[in-house]
VOGU-3710 file (C-alpha; in Angstrom, 3 decimals, decimal comma):
1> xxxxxxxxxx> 105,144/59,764/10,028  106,225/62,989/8,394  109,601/64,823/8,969  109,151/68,380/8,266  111,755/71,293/8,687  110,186/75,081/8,449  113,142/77,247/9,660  116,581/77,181/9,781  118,854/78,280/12,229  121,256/77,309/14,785
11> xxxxxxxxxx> 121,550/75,295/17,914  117,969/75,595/18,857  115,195/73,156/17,826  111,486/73,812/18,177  109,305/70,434/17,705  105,796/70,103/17,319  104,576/66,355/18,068  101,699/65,023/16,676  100,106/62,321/18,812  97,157/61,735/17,200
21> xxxxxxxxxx> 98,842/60,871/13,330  95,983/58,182/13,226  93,066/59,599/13,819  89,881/60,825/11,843  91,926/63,616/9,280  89,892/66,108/10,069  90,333/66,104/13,705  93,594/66,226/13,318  93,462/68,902/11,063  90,932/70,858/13,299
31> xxxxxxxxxx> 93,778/70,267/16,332  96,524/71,278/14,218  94,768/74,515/13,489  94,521/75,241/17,296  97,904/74,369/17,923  98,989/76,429/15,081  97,743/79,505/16,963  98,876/78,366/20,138  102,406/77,561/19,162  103,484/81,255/17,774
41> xxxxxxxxxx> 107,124/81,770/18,254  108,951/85,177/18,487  108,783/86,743/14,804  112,570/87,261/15,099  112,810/83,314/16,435  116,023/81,431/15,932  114,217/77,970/16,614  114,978/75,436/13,743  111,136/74,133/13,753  110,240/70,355/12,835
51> xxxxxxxxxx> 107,409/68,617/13,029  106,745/64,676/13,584  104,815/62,061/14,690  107,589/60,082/16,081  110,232/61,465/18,568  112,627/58,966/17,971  112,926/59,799/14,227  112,899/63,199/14,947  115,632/63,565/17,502  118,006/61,429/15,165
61> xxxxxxxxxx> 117,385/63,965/12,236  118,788/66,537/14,663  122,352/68,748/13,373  125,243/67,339/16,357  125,003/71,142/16,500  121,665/71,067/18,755  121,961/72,174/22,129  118,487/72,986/23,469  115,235/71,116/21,932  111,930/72,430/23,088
71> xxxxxxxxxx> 109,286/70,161/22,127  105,390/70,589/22,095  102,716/68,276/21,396  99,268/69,302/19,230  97,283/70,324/22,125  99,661/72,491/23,964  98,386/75,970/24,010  100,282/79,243/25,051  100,134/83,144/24,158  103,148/83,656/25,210
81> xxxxxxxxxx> 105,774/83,833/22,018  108,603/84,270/24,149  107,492/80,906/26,984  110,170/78,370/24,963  112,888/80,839/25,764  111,998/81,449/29,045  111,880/77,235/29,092  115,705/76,951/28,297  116,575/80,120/30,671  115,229/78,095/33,636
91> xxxxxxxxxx> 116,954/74,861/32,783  119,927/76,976/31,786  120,052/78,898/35,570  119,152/75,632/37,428  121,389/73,741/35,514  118,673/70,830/34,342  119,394/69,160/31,381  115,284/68,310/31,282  112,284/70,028/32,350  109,002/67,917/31,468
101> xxxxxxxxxx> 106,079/66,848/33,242  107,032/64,124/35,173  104,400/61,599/36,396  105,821/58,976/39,535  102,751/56,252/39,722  103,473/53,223/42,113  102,771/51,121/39,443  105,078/52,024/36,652  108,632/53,587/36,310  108,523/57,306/36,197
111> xxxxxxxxxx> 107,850/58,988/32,779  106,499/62,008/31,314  103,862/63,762/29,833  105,012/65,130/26,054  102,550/68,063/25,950  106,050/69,985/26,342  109,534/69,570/27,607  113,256/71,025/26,869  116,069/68,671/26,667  119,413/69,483/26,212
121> xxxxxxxxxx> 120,992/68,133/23,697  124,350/67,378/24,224  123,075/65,388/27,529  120,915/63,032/25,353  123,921/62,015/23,098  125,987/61,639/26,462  123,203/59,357/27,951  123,318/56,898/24,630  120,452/58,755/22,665  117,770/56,895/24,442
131> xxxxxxxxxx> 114,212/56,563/23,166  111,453/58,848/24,023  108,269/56,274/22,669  106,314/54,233/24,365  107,398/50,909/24,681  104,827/48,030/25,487  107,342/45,011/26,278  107,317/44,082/29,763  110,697/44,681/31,102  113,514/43,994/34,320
141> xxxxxxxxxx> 116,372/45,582/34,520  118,868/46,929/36,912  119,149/50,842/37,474  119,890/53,476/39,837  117,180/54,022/42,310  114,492/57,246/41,806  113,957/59,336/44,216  111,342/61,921/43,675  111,160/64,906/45,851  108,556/65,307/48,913
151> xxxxxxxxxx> 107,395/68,379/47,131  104,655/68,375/44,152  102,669/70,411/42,049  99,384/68,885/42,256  97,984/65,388/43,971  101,398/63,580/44,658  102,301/62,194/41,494  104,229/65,198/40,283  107,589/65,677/41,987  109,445/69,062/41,700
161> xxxxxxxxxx> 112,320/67,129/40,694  114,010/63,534/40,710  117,510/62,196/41,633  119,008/59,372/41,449  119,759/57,655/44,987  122,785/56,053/45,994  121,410/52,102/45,436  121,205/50,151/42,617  117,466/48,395/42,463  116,425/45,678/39,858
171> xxxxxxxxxx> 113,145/47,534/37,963  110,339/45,078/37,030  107,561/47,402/34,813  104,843/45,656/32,608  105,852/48,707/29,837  107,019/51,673/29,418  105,780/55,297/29,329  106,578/57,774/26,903  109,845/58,912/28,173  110,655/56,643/31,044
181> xxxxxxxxxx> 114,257/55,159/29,006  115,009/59,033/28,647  114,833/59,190/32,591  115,887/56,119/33,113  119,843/56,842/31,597  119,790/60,413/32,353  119,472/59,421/36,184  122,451/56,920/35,278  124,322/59,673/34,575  123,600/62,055/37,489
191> xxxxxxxxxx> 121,636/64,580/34,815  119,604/67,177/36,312  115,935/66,451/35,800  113,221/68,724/37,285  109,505/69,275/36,789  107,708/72,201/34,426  107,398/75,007/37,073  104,440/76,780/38,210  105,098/79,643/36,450  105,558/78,326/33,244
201> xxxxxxxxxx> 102,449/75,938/34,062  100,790/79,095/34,353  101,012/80,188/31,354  99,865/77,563/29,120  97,226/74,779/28,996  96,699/71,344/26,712  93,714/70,103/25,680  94,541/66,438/25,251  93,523/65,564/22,029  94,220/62,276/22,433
211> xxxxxxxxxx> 91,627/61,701/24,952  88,007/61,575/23,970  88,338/62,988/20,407  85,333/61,855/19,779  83,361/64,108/22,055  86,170/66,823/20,714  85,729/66,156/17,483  81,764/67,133/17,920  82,414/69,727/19,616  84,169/71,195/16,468
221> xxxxxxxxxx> 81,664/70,128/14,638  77,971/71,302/16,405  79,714/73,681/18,929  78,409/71,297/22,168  80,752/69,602/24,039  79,244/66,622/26,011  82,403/65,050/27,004  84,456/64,963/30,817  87,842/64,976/30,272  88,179/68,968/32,344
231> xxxxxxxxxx> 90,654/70,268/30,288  88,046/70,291/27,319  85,340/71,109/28,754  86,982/74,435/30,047  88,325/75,081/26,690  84,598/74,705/24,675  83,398/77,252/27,381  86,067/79,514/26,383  85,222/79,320/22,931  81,637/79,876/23,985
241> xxxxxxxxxx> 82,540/82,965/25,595  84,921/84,338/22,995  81,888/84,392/20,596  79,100/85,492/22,846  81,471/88,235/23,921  83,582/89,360/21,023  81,705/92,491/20,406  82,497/93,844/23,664  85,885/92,787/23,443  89,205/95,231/22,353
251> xxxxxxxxxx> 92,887/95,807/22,931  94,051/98,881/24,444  97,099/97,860/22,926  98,514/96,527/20,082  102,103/94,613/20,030  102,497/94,112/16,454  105,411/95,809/14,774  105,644/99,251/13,188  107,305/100,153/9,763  109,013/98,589/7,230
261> xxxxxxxxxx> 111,573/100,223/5,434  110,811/98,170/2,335  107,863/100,868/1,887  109,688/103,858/0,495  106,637/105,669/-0,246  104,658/108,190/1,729  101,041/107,281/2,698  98,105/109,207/3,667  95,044/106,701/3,671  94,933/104,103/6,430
271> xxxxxxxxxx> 92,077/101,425/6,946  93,090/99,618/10,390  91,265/97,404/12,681  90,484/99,526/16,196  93,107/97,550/17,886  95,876/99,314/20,102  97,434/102,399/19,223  99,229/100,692/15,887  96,456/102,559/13,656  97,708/105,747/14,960
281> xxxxxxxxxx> 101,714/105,287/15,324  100,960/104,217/10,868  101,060/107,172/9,948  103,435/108,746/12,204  105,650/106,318/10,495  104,456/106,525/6,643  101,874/109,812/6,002  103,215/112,998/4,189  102,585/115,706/7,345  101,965/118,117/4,077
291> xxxxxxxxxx> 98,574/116,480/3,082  95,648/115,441/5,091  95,465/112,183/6,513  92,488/109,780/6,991  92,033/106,679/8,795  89,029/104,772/7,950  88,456/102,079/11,034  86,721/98,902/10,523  86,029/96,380/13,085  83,457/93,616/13,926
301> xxxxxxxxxx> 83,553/95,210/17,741  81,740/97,881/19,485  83,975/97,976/21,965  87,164/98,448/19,921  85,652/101,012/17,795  84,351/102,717/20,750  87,780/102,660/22,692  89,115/104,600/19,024  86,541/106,756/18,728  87,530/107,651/22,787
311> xxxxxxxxxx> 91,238/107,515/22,268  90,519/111,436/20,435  90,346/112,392/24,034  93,679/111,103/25,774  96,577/113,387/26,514  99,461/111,230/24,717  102,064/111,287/27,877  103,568/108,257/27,704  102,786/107,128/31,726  99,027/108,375/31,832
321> xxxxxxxxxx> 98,120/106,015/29,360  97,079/102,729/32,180  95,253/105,678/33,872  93,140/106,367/30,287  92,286/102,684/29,767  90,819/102,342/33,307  88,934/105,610/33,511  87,327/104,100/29,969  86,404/100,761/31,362  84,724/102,599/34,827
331> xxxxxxxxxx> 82,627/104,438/32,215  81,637/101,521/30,002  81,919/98,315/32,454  79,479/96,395/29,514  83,237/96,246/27,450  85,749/94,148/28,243  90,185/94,697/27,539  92,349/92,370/26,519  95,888/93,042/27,989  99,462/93,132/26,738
341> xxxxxxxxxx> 101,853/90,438/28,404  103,109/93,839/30,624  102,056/96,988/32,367  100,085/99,145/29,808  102,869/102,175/29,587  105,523/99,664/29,893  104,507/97,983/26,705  103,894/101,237/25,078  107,322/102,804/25,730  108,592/99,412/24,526
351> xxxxxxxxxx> 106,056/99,874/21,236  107,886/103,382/21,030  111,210/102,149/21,328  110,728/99,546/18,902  110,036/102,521/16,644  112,857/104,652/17,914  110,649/107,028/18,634  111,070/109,512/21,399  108,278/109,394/24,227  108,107/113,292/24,203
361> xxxxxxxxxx> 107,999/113,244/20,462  105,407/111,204/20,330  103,131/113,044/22,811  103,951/116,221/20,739  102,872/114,813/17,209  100,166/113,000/19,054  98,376/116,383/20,530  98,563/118,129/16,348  97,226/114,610/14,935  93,733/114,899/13,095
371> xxxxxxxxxx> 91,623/112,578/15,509  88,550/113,339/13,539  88,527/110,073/11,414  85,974/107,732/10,280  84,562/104,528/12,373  82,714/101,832/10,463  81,221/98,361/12,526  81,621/95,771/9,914  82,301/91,834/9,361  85,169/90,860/7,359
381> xxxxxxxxxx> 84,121/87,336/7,108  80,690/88,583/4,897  80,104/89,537/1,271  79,088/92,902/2,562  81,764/94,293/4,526  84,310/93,533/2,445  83,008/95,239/-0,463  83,497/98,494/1,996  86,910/97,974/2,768  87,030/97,202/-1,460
391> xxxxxxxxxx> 84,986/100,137/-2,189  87,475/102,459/0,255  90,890/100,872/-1,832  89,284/101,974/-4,984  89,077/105,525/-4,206  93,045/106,127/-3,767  96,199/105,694/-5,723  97,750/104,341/-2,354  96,140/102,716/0,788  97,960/100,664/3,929
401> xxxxxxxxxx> 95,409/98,498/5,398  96,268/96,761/8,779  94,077/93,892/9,577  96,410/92,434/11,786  95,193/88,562/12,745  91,247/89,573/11,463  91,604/86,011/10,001  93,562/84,041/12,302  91,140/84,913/15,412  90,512/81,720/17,518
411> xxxxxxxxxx> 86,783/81,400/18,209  86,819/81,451/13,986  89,379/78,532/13,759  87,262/76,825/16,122  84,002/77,346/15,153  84,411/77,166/10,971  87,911/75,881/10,795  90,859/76,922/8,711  90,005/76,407/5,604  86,590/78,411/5,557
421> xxxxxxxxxx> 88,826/81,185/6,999  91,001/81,266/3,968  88,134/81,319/1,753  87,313/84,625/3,055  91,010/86,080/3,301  91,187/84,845/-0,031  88,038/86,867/-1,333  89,126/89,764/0,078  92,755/89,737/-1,190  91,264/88,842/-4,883
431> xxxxxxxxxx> 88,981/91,871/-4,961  91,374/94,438/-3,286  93,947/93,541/-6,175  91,069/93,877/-8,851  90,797/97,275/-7,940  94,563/98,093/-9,853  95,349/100,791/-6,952  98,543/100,348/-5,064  97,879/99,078/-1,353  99,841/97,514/1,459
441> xxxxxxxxxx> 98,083/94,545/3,380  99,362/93,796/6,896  98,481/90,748/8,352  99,476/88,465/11,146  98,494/85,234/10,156  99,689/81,888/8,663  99,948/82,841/5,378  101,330/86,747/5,637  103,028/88,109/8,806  103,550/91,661/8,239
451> xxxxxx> 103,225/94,010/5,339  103,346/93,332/1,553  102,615/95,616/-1,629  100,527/94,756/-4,138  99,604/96,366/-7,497  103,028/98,453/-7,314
//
């Protein structure tokens, strides 16, 4: 067991369980990578993160300052940055001092699943810091009767919520569950404990690592999953899909930040992936508007570079731009968007805000903006294409290139793993600085998140 704290900050905890601590290494590592990606938070977060393999340990390494603690397991998957605050904000408006996924079986005393749950803090010390593992001793004591609620989320062994009832009941359980003491003294002391809701069901899924790794584990390895459990096998189709289809694939929008005023330096020369308006709102943050500007676009998808290459057309009025996107796709229904979280011109007038930029100055520099720019199909993970992007950084004194998450995409974690990816990040980065002209790299991965300068 490993205790592990990455952030620092105040009152909130973020942990990431690992259930599977003794299993084959790599699988573990292969799982970690996909919960890596899964398990973003904000880029502004003020989670304190730590990961463990033991819940016990890891609660009593908490500050006394703690007052909400969001934990995850490896294998709990969500885009959503902002789903752990959202978490708290429900328990916070119903008043719950835990949200998990409770699971009421005839035969055992109710517990939960640890894929995810929020706790408040303060409760748990009230309660008597109770312990979340599993405990195999047969046991009989005396409690406050359960009662679960008539209402569940799916087949009927998922209550809404629990109470406690009004009768004391002597409890005879051959073990028990991952987090059946928790509920066990937080009913004792009339603590509010209700189910993960549907909507924040909805937007997530685990993959139970735990549970045929074996079949899992091959998976990773050939890219054929032969296994039942459904969770799994709707997960290697995904992957399946992400590859076959990732060519067709791009984002009208991009919801990566803009600027940095650590760059005091005008630049002229972009190379961007076609992802989003980002490659254009660049230089309306950094270029010189006295010299000519040129964006060179690279990008493993037809579809992305195709949207770009279309983009030339749109008016820039902030409010036609949902309008644009869908007139595209009628006209080329072989490509397929990804979305933003929100309404397309309701994320872009956020993108613009985050900018403090003006909607109607924005349409106005838009419309005078040279959209005649260059549009190259490439790989970033070969020898080949990134001797182009190379080649390109050689020929100016200054460059930005964004490649945003080019390597941190997930059908490449799954498919090669991690490490491979790094090898070719790390190839790329070694020949850019080679070259000895200034450039900034912006990337959204493990390793970088945002923009740096090198060779200054």
């Amino acid at each position: 067991m490993g205790l592990c704290s990455t952030t620092k900050s105040r009152m909130k905890y973020f942990i990431r369980y690992n259930p599977i601590a003794n299993t084959n290494p790599e699988y573990e590592e292969r799982i970690r990578d996909i919960a890596q990606f899964h398990q973003q938070l904000p880029f502004d977060t003020d989670f304190t993160v730590v990961e463990t393999s033991d819940l016990d340990d890891a609660f009593q390494s908490l500050d006394s300052s703690a007052e909400w603690v969001v934990v995850v397991s490896l294998g709990h998957c969500s885009q959503d940055r902002d789903m752990y605050d959202k978490a708290i904000k429900v328990c916070e408006e119903s008043d719950a001092k835990l949200m998990c996924h409770l699971l009421n079986f005839e035969d055992q005393y109710i517990h939960f699943h640890p894929q995810f749950f929020v706790i408040h803090y303060p409760s748990w010390v009230k309660a008597g810091q109770p312990t979340f593992n599993y405990d195999g001793k047969e046991q009989e004591f005396m409690g406050v009767d359960c009662i679960p609620s008539k209402e569940t989320y799916h087949d009927d062994y998922t209550p809404v919520y629990i109470r406690p009832g009004l009768k004391r009941k002597t409890f005879k359980v051959r073990e028990m569950q991952t987090g059946a003491w928790i509920i066990k003294h937080f009913l004792e002391k009339g603590l509010k404990i209700i189910n993960v809701t549907q909507k924040l069901r909805d937007n997530k899924f685990h993959l139970y690592p735990d549970i045929e790794s074996d079949k899992f584990f091959d998976f990773f390895k050939t890219g054929e999953y032969t296994g039942t459990q459904s969770s799994q096998v709707w997960y290697s189709d995904l992957i399946k899909h992400l590859a076959k289809n990732v060519k067709r694939q791009f984002y009208p929008l991009n919801t990566e930040p803009v600027g940095n005023d650590k760059i005091d330096f005008p630049i002229n020369n972009f190379i961007c992936v076609a992802s989003g308006l980002k490659p254009w709102l660049l230089p309306m943050y950094y270029a010189n508007e006295t010299d000519p500007l040129v964006v060179n676009f690279v990008d493993f998808s037809d579809g992305a570079v195709e949207f770009q290459r279309h983009l030339g057309t749109w008016s820039g009025e902030v409010g036609t731009y949902s309008t644009f996107v869908q007139n595209f796709l009628t006209n080329n229904p072989t490509f397929e968007s990804c979305d933003p979280p929100g309404p397309y011109d309701q994320e872009l007038e956020k993108q613009l805000a985050s900018m403090q930029l003006d909607p109607r100055v924005f349409t106005q520099v838009w419309q005078h903006i040279n959209k005649k720019q260059n549009y190259k199909i490439l790989d970033l993970y070969t020898e080949k294409g990134q001797d182009y992007v190379i080649d390109l950084v050689k020929q100016n004194s200054t460059t930005y290139l964004w490649l945003s998450n080019a390597f941190y995409m997930e059908y490449a974690l799954v498919t090669i793993g991690k490490k491979k990816v790094y090898e070719y990040r790390q190839r790329l980065l070694d020949g850019l600085r080679a070259t000895g002209k200034r450039f900034v790299l912006d990337l959204m991965d493990p390793w970088q998140q945002g923009p740096v300068t090198f060779n200054d």
